[in-house]
C-alpha positions in Angstrom: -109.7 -40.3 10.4 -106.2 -42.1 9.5 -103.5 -41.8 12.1 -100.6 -40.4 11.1 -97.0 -42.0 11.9 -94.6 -40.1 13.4 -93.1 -39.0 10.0 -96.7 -38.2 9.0 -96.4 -40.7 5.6 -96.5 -44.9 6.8 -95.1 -46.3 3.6 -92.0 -43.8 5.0 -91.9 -45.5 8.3 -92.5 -48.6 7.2 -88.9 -48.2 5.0 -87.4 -46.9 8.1 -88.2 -50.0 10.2 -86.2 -52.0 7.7 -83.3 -49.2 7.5 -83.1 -49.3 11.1 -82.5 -53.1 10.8 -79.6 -52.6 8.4 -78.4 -50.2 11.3 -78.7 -52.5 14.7 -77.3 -55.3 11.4 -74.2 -52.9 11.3 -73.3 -52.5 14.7 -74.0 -56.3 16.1 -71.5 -57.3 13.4 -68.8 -54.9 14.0 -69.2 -55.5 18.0 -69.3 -59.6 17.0 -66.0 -59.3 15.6 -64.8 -58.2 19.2 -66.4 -61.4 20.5 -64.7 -63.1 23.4 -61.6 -60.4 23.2 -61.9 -59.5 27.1 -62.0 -55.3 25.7 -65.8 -53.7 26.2 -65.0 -50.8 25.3 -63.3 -51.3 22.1 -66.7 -53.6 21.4 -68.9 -51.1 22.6 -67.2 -48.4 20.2 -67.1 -50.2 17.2 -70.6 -50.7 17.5 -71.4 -47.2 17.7 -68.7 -46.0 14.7 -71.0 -49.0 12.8 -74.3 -47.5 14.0 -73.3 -43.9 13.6 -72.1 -44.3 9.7 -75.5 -46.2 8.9 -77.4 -43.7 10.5 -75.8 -40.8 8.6 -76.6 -42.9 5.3 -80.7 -41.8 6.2 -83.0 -39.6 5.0 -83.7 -38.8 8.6 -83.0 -35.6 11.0 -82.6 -37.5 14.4 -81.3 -36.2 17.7 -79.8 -39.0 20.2 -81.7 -38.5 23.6 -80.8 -41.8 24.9 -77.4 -42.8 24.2 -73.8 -43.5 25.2 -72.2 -42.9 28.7 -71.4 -38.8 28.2 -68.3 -39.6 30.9 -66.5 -41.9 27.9 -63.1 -40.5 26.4 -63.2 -39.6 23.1 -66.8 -38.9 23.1 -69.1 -41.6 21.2 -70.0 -41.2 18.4 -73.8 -41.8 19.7 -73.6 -40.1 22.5 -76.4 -38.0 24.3 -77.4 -34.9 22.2 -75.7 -35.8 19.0 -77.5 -35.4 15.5 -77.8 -38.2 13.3 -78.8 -38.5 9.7 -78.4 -37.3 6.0 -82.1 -36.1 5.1 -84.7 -33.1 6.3 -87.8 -33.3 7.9 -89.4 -33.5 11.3 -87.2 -34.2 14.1 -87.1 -37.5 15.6 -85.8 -39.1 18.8 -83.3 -41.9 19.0 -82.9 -44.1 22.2 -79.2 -46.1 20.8 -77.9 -49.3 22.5 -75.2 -50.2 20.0 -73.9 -53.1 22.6 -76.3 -53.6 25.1 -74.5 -56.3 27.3 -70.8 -55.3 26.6 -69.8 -57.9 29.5 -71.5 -60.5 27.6 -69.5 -59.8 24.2 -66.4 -59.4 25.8 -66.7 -62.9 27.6 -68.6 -64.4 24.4 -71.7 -64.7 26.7 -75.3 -65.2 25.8 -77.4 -62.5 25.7 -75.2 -59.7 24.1 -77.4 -57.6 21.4 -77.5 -53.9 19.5 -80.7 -52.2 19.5 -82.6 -49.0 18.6 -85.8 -47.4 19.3 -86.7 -44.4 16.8 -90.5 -41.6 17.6 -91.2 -38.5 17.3 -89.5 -36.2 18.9 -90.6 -35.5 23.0 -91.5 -39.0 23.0 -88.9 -40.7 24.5 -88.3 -39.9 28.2 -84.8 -37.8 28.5 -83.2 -39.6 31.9 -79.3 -38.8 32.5 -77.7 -41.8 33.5 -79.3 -42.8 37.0 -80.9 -46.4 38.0 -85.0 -47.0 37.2 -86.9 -49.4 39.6 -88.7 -51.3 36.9 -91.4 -54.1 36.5 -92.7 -55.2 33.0 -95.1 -58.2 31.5 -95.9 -59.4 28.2 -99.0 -58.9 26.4 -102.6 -60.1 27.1 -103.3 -59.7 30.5 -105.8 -56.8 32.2 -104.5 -53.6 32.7 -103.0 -53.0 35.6 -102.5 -56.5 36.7 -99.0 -55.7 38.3 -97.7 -52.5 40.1 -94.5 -51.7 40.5 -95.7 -51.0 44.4 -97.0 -54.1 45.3 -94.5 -56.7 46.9 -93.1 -59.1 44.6 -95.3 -62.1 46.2 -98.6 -60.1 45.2 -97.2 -59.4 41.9 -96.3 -63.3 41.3 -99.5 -64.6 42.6 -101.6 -61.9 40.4 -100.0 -63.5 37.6 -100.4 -66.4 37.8 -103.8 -66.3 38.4 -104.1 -64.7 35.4 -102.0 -67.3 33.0 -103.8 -70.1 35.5 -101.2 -71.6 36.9 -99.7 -72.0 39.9 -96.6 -69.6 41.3 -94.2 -72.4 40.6 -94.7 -72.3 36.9 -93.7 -68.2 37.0 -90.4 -67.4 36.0 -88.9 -63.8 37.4 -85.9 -62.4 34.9 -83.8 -60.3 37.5 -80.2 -58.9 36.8 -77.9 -60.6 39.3 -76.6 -58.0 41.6 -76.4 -57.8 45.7 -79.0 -54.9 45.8 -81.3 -57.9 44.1 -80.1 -60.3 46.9 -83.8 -59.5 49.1 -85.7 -59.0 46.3 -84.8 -62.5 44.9 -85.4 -64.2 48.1 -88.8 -63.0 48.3 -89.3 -64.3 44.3 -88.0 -67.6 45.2 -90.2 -67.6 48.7 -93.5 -67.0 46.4 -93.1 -70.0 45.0 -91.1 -68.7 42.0 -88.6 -69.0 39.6 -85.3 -66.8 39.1 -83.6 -66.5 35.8 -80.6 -64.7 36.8 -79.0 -62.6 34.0 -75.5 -61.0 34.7 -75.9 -57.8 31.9 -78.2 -56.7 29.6 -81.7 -55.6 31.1 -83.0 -54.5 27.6 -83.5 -57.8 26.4 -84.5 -58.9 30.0 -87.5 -56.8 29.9 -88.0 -57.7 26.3 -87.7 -61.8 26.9 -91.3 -61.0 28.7 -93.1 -59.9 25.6 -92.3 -64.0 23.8 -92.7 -65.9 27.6 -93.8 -69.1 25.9 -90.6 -69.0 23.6 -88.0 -67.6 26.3 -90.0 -69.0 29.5 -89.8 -65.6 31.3 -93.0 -63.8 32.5 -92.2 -60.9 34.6 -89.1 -58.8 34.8 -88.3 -57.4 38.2 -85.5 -54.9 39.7 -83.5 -52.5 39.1 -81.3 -51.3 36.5 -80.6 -48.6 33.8 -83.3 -45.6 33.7 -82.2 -45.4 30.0 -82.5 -48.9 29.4 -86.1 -49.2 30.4 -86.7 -46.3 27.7 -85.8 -48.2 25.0 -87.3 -51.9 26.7 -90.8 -49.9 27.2 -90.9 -49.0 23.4 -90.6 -52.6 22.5 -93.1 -53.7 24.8 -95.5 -50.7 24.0 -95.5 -52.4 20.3 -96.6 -55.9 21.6 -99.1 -54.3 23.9 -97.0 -55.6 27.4 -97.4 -53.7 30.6 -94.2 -51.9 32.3 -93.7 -49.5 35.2 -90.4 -47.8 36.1 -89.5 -45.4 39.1 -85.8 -43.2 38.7 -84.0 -44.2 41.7 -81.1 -42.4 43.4 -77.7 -43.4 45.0 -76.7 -39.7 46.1 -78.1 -35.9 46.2 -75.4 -35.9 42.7 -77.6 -38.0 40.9 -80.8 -36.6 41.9 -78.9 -33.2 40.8 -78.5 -34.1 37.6 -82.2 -35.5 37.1 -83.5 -32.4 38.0 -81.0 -30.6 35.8 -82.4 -32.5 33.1 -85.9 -31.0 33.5 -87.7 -33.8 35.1 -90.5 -32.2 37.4 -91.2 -35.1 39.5 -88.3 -37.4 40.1 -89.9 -40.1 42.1 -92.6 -40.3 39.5 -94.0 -43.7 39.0 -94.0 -44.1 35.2 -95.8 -46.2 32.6 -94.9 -47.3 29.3 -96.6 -44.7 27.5 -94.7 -41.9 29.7 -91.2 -43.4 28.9 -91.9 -43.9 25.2 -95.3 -42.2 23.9 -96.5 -42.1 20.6 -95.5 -44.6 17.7 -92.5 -46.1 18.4 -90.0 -48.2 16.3 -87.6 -50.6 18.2 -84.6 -53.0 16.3 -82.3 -55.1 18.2 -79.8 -57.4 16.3 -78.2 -60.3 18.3 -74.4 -60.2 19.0 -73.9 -63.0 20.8 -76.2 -66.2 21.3 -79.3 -65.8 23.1 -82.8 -66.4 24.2 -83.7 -63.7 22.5 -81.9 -63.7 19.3 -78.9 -65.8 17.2 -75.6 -64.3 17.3 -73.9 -63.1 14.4 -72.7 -65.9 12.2 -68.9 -65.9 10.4 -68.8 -67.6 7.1 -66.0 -67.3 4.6 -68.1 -65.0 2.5 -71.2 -64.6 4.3 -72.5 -62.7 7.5 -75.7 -64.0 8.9 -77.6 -62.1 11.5 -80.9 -62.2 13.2 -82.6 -58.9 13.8 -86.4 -58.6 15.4 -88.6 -55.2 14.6 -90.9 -53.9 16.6 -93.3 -51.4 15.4 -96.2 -49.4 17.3 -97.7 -48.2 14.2 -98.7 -51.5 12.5 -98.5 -53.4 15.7 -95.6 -56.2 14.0 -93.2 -58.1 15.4 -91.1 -59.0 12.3 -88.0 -61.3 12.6 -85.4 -60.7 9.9 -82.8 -63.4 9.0 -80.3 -62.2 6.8 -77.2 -62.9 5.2 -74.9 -60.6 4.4 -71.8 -60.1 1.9 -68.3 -60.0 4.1 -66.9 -57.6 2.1 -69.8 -55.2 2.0 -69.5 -55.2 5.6 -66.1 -54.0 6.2 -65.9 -51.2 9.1 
């Protein structure tokens, strides 16, 4: 029997993984032009307005369950619970990160990118904003090989008896924060690595799944729940491993969490609980990266580099395209 995609026809989703690139396309070019301007917000926004009016353009019937902060004023125009699209059909889920790394544009950092992850809809994991304890590794190791349980020593040392090498040649991707200030002691007292990042935890768990190009094997710490939705689709399509755990800085949080329907809050989750089904995941670079080029200024041309991850045909496709300036005028 043929398995169906999530829109029950693959030459349908396999258009859709390329309109989705045009969309991630949109809004890394409209935050790029914010590049180095000190102002997130109005980065972070014009991303969106560029995401939101390509995503209206598609034959698609889309709710956002991952999406913008719902504390901004005005409200995004991707924020949580909003419809998207132009077309009918069965509903599908949208996980949105128009700048993921706003810091990182607004300083004209590395790292800074716009990504989506589209499925079916109930497949993506509806957190509120809260923290997720997370863990994650590329493909090609035995299932199971790291636990989100285990101290980070055992962790490190499992590894790299799996990759055969020693724990020196490990390198742990961990967001630079003082809640990480024990947890990166304990890396670097394995023997380990630390690649320090100062924003943008998406692509940190992401740089895991292409270790020998971005020399980072495991992701460790914590950051946003909603983040790791949208990082464990991506690894889900390269066949990577990735646990996450909501955590809690006040009885307010944990409110809201349980408002939201989750049953157990202190759940340990795998990839296939945050993002189930098939899964399609763009992210377009913003600014340079390990990851992915930055968008490119010419006098009449736009050049982005956009990576697509799909579930269905298990793909990793890299997509280096130039665009027309004046076509892509907000």
């Amino acid at each position: 029997m043929v398995r169906k995609t999530f829109v029950d026809e693959p030459s349908i989703e396999r258009f859709l993984a390329l309109a989705l690139a045009r969309v991630t396309e949109r809004g890394a070019v409209a935050a790029a032009r914010l590049r180095g301007r000190g102002d997130e917000m109005a980065a972070d926004r014009a991303a969106a307005r560029a995401m939101r009016a390509e995503l209206d353009r598609l034959p698609i019937l889309a709710s956002v369950v991952i999406g913008e902060s719902e504390h901004g004023s005005p409200p995004s125009p991707l924020g949580l619970g909003q419809s998207v699209g132009a077309g009918k059909g069965p509903l599908l889920d949208l996980a949105v990160a128009p700048l993921e790394g706003s810091t990182l544009c607004a300083k004209d950092m590395p790292g800074a990118i716009s990504a989506i992850a589209m499925a079916k809809a109930g497949s993506l994991l509806r957190t509120p904003e809260v923290y997720m304890d997370k863990i994650a590794i590329g493909p090609g190791y035995p299932a199971g090989l790291v636990d989100l349980d285990r101290e980070p020593r055992e962790n490190i040392e499992a590894l790299a008896h799996a990759k055969n090498v020693k724990c020196g040649d490990i390198t742990v991707c961990v967001l630079d924060r003082p809640r990480h200030t024990e947890l990166i002691e304990k890396c670097r007292a394995a023997g380990a690595s630390v690649r320090l990042i100062s924003d943008g935890d998406v692509a940190g768990v992401i740089l895991t799944a292409q270790s020998r190009q971005t020399g980072v094997d495991i992701f460790l710490g914590r950051g946003g729940a909603r983040e790791g939705v949208l990082a464990a689709g991506a690894l889900r399509c390269v066949g990577g491993q990735m646990q996450g755990r909501l955590a809690f800085n006040s009885s307010a949080e944990l409110a809201r969490v349980e408002a939201a329907g989750i049953e157990n809050p202190y759940k340990k989750y795998d990839m296939t609980d945050l993002a189930s089904g098939d899964v399609i995941v763009c992210a377009t670079g913003v600014t340079e990266g390990p990851l992915l080029e930055g968008v490119g200024f010419g006098k009449a041309m736009i050049a982005t580099e956009t990576v697509v991850y799909h579930s269905y045909t298990g793909t990793v496709r890299r997509i280096r395209a130039e665009h027309r300036a004046d076509r892509l005028q907000d």
